[in-house]
N, C-alpha and C positions, 0 to 999 in steps of 0.2 A: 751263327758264329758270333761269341763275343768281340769286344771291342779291346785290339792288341792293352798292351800293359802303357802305362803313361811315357815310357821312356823309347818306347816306338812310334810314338804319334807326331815323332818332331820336334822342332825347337819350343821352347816356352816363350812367348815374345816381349822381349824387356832385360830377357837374365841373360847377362854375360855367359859366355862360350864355356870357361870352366866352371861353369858353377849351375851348368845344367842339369848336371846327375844330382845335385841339391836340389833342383825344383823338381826333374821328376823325379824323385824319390818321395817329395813331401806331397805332391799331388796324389801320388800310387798311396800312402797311406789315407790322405783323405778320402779316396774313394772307400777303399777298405775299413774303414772305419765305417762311412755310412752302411755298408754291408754289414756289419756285426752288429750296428747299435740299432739296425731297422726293427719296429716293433717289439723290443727288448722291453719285458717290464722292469719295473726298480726293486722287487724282487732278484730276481738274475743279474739286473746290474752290480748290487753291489752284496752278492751272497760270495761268501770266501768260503773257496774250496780249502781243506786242509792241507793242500800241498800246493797251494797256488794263492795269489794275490788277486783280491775280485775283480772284474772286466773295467769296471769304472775305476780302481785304483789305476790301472796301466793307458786308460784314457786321460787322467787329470794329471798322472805324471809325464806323460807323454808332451801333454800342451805343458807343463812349468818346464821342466827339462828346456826343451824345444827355446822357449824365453829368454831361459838362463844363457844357455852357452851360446844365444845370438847375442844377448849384450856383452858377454865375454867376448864376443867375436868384434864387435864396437871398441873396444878396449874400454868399456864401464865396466865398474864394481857392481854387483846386485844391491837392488834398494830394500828396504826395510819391511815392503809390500811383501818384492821378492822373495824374501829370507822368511816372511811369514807362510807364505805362499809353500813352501818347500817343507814348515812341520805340519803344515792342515793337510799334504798332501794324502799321506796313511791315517785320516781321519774318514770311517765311511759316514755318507752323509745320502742317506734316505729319501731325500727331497727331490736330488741334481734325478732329474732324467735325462731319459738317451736324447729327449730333444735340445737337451740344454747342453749335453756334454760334445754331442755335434756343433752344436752352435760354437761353442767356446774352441773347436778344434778348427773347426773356418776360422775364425778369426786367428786364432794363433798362427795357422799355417799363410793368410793371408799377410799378416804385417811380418811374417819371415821372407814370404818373397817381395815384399817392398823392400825390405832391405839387402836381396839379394841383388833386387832390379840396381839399388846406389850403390852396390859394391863396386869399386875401380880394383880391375885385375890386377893392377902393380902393386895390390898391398897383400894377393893373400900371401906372402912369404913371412909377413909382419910379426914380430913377436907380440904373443899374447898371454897373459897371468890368469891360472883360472884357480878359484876360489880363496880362500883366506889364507891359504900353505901357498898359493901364485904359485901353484904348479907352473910350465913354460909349455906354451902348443904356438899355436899359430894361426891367421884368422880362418885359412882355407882347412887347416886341420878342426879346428872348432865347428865349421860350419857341416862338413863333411862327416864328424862327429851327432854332431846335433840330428842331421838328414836317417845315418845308421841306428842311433839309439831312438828315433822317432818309431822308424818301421819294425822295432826289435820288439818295441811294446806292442804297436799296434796285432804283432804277430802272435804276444803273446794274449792279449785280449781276444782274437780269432779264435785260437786254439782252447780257450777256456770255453770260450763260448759254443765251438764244438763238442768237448767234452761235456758240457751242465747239460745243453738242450738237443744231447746226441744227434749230431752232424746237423742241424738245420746250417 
């Protein structure tokens, strides 16, 4: 029998009570992710399908995304990195492998629950501005966002990767 889904295994320890379906949420894609990107050549990684966005584009926007709407959720503007970070994302780049695009996905999922851990409850109601229009959200809608559009790529990176290498 496998091992239930992350959001059955319990508390996360460190992360505030609401802000647990954010941790597991970004943990459940962390795993899933290692699953899709296991043994993946850079062939498959970054081959685009005609009707789909290649496995590594939804992995590297996955980690900037993920970035972005935590420091929106900080109430920071994005940095200059950032903002570069977000046009090289639909750049494919032949080099990045699965073991690097793992790596950079630990760490991006890693410094979001650090900052889940310093979240104080009394602010998720907080207003928050997000991008250049300052849209209006909130820090627990940002966060809660960021957790949804994490596993929405990671899903769609799955399911590519089922179609290219027929269900492996």
């Amino acid at each position: 029998m496998s091992e239930p889904e992350v959001w059955l295994r319990g508390s996360i320890p460190g992360i505030p009570p609401h802000l647990q379906p954010v941790a597991h949420s970004l943990l459940q894609s962390r795993e899933e992710i290692q699953r899709v990107l296991e043994g993946m050549t850079p062939e498959h990684l970054w081959h685009a399908h005609p009707n789909a966005a290649s496995i590594g584009f939804h992995v590297i926007h996955a980690i900037g995304s993920l970035d972005r709407l935590f420091t929106y959720a900080r109430g920071a503007a994005l940095s200059d990195a950032q903002r570069q970070t977000l046009t090289q994302e639909s750049q494919l780049d032949g080099n990045v492998t699965a073991d690097d695009l793992l790596a950079a996905f630990d760490v991006g999922v890693e410094r979001a629950l650090d900052q889940l851990r310093g979240t104080d409850e009394t602010i998720l109601t907080a207003k928050r501005e997000v991008g250049r229009a300052r849209l209006p959200s909130t820090v627990i809608g940002l966060l809660f966002h960021a957790a949804e559009h994490t596993q929405r790529h990671v899903g769609q990176a799955l399911t590519t990767s089922r179609i290219m290498l027929g269900g492996r």
